[in-house]
N, C-alpha and C positions, 0 to 999 in steps of 0.2 A: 196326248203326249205326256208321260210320266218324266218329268225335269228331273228324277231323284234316281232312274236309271241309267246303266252306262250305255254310253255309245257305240254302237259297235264302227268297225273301223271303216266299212263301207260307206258309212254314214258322215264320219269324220273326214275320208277323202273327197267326198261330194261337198261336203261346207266348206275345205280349204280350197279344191275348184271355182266353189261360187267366189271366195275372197278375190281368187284372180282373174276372176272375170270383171267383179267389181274394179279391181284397178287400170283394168283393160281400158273398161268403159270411160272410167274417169281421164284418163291417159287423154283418150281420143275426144273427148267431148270439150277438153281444157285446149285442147290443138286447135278444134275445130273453131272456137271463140276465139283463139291466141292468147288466152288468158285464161287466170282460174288459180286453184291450189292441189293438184293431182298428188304431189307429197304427202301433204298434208291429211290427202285422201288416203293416201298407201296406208300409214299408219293405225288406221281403224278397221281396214277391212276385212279384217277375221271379225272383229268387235261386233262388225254391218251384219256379217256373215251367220254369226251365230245366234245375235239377234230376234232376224229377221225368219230366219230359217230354220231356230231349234228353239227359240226359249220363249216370244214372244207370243200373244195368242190374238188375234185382231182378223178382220174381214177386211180380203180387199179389194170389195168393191163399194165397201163403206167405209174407209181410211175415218171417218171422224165417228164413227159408231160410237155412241155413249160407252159400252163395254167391253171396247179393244182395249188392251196394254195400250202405254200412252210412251211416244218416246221424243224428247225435248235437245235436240243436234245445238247443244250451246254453243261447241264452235264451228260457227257458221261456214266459215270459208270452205269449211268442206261437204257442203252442199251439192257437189257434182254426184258423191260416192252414194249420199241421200237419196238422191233422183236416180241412181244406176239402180241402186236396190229395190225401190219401187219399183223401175219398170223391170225389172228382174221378178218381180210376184207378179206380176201380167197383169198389172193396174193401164200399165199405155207400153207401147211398142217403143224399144229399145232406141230404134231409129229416132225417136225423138230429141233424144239425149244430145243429138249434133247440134241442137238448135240452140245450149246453152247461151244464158247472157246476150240472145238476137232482142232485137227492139220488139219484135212480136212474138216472144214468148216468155212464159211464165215461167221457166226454167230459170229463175233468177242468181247473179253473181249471190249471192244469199239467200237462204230460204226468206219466203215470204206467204202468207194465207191464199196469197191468190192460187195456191196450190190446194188441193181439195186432200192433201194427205200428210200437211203443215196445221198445226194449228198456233203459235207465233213465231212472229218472227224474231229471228237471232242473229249475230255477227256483233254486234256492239259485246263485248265480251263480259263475262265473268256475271251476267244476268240469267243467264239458262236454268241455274241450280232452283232460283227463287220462282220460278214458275215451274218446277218440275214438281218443286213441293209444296205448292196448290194443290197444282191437282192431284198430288198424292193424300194430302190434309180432304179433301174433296170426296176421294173414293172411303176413306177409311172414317172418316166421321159423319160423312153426309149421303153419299149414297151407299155407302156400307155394302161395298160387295168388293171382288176380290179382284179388278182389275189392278194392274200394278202398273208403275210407272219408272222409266230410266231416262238416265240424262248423262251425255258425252260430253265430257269437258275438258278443254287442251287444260296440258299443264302450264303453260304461261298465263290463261285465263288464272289460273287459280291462285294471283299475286292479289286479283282482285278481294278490296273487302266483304263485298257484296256475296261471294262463296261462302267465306265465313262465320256470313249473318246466316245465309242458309243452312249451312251446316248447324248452327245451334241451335235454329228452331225448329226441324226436322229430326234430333234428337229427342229436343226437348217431347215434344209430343210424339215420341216414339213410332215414328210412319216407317213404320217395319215392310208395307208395299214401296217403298224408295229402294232404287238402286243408283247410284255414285258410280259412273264410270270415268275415270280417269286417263288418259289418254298419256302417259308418260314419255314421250318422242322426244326429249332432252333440246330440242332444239326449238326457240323463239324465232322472230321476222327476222332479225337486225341481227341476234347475238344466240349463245346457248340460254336455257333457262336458270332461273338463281340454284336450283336443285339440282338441274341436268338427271341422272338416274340415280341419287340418294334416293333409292326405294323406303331405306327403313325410316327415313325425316321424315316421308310421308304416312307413311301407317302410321308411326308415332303422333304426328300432328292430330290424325283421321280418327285416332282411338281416342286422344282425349277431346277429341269432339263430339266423343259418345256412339262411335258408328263401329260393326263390325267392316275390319278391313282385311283385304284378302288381297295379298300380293301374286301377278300371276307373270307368267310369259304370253306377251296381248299378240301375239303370232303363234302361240301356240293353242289349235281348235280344243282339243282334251282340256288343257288346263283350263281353259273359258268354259266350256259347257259346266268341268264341275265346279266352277266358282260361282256361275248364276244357279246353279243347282243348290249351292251353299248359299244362298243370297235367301231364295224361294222357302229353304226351309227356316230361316235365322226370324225368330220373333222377340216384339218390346224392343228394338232397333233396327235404324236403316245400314245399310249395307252398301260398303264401296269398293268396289274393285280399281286397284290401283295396279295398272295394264304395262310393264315396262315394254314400250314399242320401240320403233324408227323410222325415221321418216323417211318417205321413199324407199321402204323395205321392199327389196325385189328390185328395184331401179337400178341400174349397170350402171356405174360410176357414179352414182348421184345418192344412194343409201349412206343415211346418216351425213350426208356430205352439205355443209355451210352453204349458205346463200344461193338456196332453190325454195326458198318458201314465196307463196305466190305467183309462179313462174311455170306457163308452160311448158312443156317437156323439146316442142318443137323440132330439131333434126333429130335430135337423142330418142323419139319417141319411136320411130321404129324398131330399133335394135329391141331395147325396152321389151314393147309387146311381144318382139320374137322370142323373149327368152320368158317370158311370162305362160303363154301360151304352151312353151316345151314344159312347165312345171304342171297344167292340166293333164292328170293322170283320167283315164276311162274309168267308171265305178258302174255298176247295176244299181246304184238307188236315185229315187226319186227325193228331193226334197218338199216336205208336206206342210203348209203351214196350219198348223191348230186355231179352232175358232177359237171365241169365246167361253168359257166356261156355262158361265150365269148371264142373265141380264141384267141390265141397269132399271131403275122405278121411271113411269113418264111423269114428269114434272111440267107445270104449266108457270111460266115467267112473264105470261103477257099481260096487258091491262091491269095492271096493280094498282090499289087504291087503299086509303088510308082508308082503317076500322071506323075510324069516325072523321066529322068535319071538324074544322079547327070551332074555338068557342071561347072567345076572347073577347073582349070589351076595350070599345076604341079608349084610346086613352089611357089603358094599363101599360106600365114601363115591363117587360120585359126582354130579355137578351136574345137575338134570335139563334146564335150560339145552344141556348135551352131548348129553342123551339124545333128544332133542326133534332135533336135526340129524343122529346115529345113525338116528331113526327115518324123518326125512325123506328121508334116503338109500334108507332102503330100502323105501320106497312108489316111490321112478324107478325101482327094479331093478326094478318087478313092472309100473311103468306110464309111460310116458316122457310123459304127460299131467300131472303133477303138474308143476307150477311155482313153483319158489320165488326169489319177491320181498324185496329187503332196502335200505339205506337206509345202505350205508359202515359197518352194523354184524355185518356177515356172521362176523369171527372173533370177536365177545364171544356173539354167537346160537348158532353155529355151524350158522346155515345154507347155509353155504361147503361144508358135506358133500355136498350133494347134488352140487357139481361134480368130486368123488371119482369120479363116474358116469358124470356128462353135465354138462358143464360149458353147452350150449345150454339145459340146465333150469333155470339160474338168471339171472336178472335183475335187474343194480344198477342201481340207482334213485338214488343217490349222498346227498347231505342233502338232500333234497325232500321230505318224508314226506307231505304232500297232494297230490303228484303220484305217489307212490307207491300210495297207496290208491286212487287214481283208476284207476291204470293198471291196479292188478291186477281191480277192479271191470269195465274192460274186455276184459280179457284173461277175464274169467270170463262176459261174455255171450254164451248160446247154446247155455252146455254142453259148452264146445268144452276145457277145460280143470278142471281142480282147484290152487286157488290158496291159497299160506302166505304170507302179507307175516309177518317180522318183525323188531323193533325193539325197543329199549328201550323199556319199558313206560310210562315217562315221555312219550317220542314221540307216544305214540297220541294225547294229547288235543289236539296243535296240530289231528290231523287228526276231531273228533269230530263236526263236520259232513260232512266227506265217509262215514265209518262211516253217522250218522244217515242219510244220503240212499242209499248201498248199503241200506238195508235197507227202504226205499220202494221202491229199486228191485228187491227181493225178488232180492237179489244171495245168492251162496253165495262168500262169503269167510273166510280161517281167518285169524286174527290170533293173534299169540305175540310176547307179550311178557315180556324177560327183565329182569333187574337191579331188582327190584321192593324196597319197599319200606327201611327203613332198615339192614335187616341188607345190605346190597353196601357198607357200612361207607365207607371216607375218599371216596368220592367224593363226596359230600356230597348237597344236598337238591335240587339240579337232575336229579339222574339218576336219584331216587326214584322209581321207580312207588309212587305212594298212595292216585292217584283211580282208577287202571283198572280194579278191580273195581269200581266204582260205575258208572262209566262205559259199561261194557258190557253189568254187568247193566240199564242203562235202555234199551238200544235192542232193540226191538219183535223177538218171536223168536229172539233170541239164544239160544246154548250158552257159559257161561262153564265154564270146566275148571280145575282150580287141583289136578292132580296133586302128591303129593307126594315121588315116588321116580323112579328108572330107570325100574322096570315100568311104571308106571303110567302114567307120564311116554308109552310107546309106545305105550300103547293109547289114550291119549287121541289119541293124533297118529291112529292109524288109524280113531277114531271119528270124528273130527273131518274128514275126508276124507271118509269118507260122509254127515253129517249136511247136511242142507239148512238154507239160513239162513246167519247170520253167527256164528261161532266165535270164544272167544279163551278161549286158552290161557299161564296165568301160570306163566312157571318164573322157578326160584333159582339165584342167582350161584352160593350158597357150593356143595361137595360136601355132600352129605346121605345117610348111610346105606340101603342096598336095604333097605325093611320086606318085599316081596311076594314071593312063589314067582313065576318065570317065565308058570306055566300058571293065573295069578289072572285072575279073570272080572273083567273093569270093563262095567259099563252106567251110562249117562247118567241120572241124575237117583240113581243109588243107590251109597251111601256104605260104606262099611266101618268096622264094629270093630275095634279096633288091639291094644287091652287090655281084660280083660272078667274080673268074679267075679260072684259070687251074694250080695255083702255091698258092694256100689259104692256110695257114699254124692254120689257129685255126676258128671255127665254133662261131660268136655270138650268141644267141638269144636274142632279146629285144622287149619290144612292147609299147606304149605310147609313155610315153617324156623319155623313154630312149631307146627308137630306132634311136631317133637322137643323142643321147650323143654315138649312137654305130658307127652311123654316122659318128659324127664328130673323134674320135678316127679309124675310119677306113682310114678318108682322113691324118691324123697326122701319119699313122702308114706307109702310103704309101708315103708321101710325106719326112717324116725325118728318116722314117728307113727302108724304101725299102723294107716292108714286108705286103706282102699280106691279107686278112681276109675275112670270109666268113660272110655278115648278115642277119639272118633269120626273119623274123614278121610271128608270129607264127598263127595268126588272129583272133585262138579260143584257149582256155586255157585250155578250156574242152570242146570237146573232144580234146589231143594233140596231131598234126599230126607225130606223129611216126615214122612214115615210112619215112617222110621227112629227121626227123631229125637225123635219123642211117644210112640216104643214104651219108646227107649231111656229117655227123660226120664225113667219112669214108674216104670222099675224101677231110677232113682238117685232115689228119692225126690222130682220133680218140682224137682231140683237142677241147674241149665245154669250152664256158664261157655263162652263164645268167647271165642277169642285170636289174632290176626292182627296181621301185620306190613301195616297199611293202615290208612289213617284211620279214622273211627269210623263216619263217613257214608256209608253205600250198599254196604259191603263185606258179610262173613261173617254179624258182628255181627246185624245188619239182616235179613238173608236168612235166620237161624234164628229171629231176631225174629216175623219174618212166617209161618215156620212154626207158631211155638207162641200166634200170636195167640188163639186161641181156650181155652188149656187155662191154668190152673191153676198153671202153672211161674215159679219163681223164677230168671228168668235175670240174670249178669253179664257185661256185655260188658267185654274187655280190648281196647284199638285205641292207635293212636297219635293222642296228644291235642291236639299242635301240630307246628309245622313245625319239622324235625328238624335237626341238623347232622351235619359231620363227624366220624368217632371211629372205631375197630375196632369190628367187627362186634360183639362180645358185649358191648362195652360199650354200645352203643346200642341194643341188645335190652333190658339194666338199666336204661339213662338213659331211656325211652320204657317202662317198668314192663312190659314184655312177655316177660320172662326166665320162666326155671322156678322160681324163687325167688316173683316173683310172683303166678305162679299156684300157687304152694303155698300165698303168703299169703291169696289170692284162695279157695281152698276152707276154710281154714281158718274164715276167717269167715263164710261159705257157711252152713256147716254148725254153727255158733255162735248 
């Protein structure tokens, strides 16, 4: 299919056809649920139409082929019109379509991967942009071929900051395969939108965003074909077509009309399809969908291993912060698939290493960190990469909706986050990570790591490369002493003994910079009061090794203290909490109890009662 020829009109009547079929479908399938967004649906269905039927190029009976167009439905609720169109290209049989939103099927109230022709999931709004230019960053620097990529986006989504981040870094790096579609249908859930149809606020805004924008009529088939056709030829920028629609266009008393968003059509839905159905005009043409052009390279993401082993000497102070970007280095030497994502914090991370390498493996994202997680979410569908976003630890939670929604969309992203808790000392309580172990441990599947050394620090990075699912990985500002032999085994859910007798009167666990403060209260507790203690580095936080630590507990006398530089909620604390639910153990959590300020490091491990002092007083009375 030549996109840069005209349409003839046979062709043009048969895609405004498919549009009303499309609306048909969605009509009946939102009935058939009693629920859904069939409005919401009307509005894009030339958009489906033209799509799916004239501009896109993809296989479909391999909906996720590395080298299909890639199209990214950000506003979700209109998911019905999504699944009409598929089965509309004879992926599954139309009849399916009734089964919307039922308990047994996949036809979800929003798309989701459990569909084999989704690759994330959307509905959470004003996210769709930042993973649509991934994967456009993906084709155009990384596998270098000419599939393209589009993303639908209501215009009330577009209030959202998270558009705007993507819209500048999509610029920036000129991903001339992006198309921006805009969905202009003037009307919001509740109210109209703040633009309603100011077309030209929009181009105006969309051009100094660096993008060429193409104002059209998004119900008129003609003006669509040549504005992707203008999109396809437009190079050294991405391209947005800004679609003036309406909602429930074609709907009998309901087009453009207030408070039908979300709302089955119900009695109103017959009339409706009757006069829908009279608008299908007869045509002689077939609609044909174009492969592929090219293919994509096969890439191999599996069994990753660092270039070399770590080679550290116990006893050397350094950060594992350092070692975490040491190791990210040398996962590019062995794989030039590894991608590392950062956020203008690349020399406090130090994942500025990997550009030691390959400076095309790393990707700034600059202060956007929800357009940074979006993008790496993209850059990571299909398998086509292995992705480390990291940031200060504090960072993460602007972005804990897009996290949450990567892991719906059964994404495999490693997160690493540095400068945690109140020991990173005068920078005060904005640049705390406090909640990120809570935070991570809540989202569904997840691998939390909370290494405490160099060694360790490396193999968490190489495990964390192969584990599927969403990863985050907590490292420390300060230097911290090598506890481990180079050749130490780390597996996921299993912990290590640090310090160990046959007389240990109380179980610590601690992991970071206060596994040394468990440390140094272990050498005080033995040296001025003759009494034993047991210290555990638990390695992973999620999964917690359990089993460890009911064996360990057993034989400290069913005696537990944790100690973490983290708040009290959802961190360490919590997670050996959960373990020893069921036994008979006297546990003390040690955590930070309110929101902290500035001061040197060690004084704000004492002023936040999390010192070694502490926890000496903390076992003493333990065991009293």
């Amino acid at each position: 299919m030549d996109q840069n020829s005209e349409v003839n009109s046979e062709k043009l009547q048969e895609l405004q056809n498919m549009a009303h079929k499309l609306r048909i479908h969605s009509i009946e399938s939102t009935n058939a649920s009693k629920s859904g967004h069939p409005t919401s649906c009307s509005s894009i269905a030339e958009i489906m139409s033209v799509l799916f039927f004239h501009v896109m190029r993809y296989k479909v009976t391999e909906p996720r082929h590395p080298a299909n167009d890639r199209l990214v439905l950000s506003k979700g609720h209109s998911a019905p019109i999504l699944y009409a169109t598929w089965a509309e290209t004879g992926l599954f049989p139309t009849s399916e379509l009734l089964n919307l939103r039922k308990i047994d099927s996949d036809l979800e109230g929003h798309p989701t991967p459990r569909l084999n022709f989704v690759d994330v999931a959307t509905g959470s709004l004003g996210q769709g942009l930042s993973i649509a230019v991934g994967m456009a960053y993906m084709g155009k620097y990384f596998d270098k071929v000419n599939y393209k990529t589009f993303c639908i986006i209501g215009d009330g989504e577009s209030a959202e900051g998270n558009i705007w981040e993507a819209l500048n870094f999509s610029s920036f790096y000129k991903l001339d395969n992006l198309c921006a579609i805009f969905d202009i249908n003037r009307l919001g859930q509740s109210d109209p939108t703040m633009l309603q149809h100011q077309m030209d606020v929009y181009e105006n805004r969309l051009m100094s965003f660096g993008f060429r924008a193409i104002i059209v009529d998004g119900h008129d088939i003609n003006e669509l074909c040549k504005a992707f056709s203008e999109a396809d030829r437009t190079k050294g920028k991405p391209t947005a077509i800004i679609a003036k629609t309406f909602k429930g266009k074609y709907f009998l008393d309901i087009e453009n009309a207030e408070n039908w968003h979300g709302k089955a059509l119900g009695d109103k839905a017959k009339p409706v399809i009757q006069h829908l159905r009279s608008l299908i005009k007869s045509s002689n043409t077939k609609l044909d969908i174009a492969s592929p052009e090219t293919d994509v390279p096969l890439i191999n993401i599996s069994n990753i291993k660092l270039s070399s082993q770590p080679k550290y000497t116990v006893g050397e102070p350094i950060a594992t912060r350092l070692t975490y970007g040491v190791a990210l280095k040398k996962l590019v030497e062995n794989n030039k698939r590894i991608i590392a994502l950062d956020g203008d914090t690349k020399n406090s991370t130090y994942s500025e290493k990997v550009k030691e390498i390959s400076s095309d493996n790393f990707i700034e994202c600059f202060i956007a960190e929800q357009n940074l997680v979006g993008v790496a979410i993209g850059i990571a569908c299909r398998d086509r990469a292995v992705v480390f976003v990291s940031a200060f630890a504090a960072f993460f939670t602007r972005t804990f909706d897009q996290i949450r929604m990567g892991a719906i969309s059964q994404t495999n992203v490693n997160f690493v986050g540095s400068h945690c808790g109140v020991s990173i000392g005068e920078d005060g309580p904005s640049q705390m990570g406090l909640e990120d172990l809570a935070m991570f441990r809540s989202i569904p599947g997840s691998t939390v790591f909370y290494p405490s050394d160099a060694v360790s620090t490396e193999k968490a990075v190489e495990l964390a490369a192969n584990t599927k699912g969403i990863c985050f990985i907590r490292t420390t500002r300060a230097k911290t002493p090598v506890l481990y032999c180079n050749d130490a085994n780390f597996k996921i859910g299993k912990g290590c003994v640090i310090k160990k007798s046959n007389k240990d009167k109380v179980l610590i666990i601690a992991a970071g910079i206060t596994l040394y403060e468990a440390i140094e209260a272990y050498k005080i507790l033995a040296n001025e009061h003759l009494i034993n203690v047991r210290i555990f580095d638990p390695f992973t936080i999620k999964p917690i090794d359990s089993e460890s630590i009911i064996f360990n507990a057993k034989e400290c006398n069913n005696l537990v203290i944790t100690v973490e530089d983290h708040y009290y909620e959802g961190g360490l604390g919590e997670a050996v909490l959960s373990a020893l639910a069921e036994s008979s153990t006297q546990i003390k959590l040690m955590a930070v109890e309110s929101v902290p300020r500035s001061g040197p490091s060690k004084e704000l491990l004492k002023l936040y009662k999390i010192s070694a002092q502490y926890i000496v007083d903390n076992v003493l009375k333990i065991i009293h």
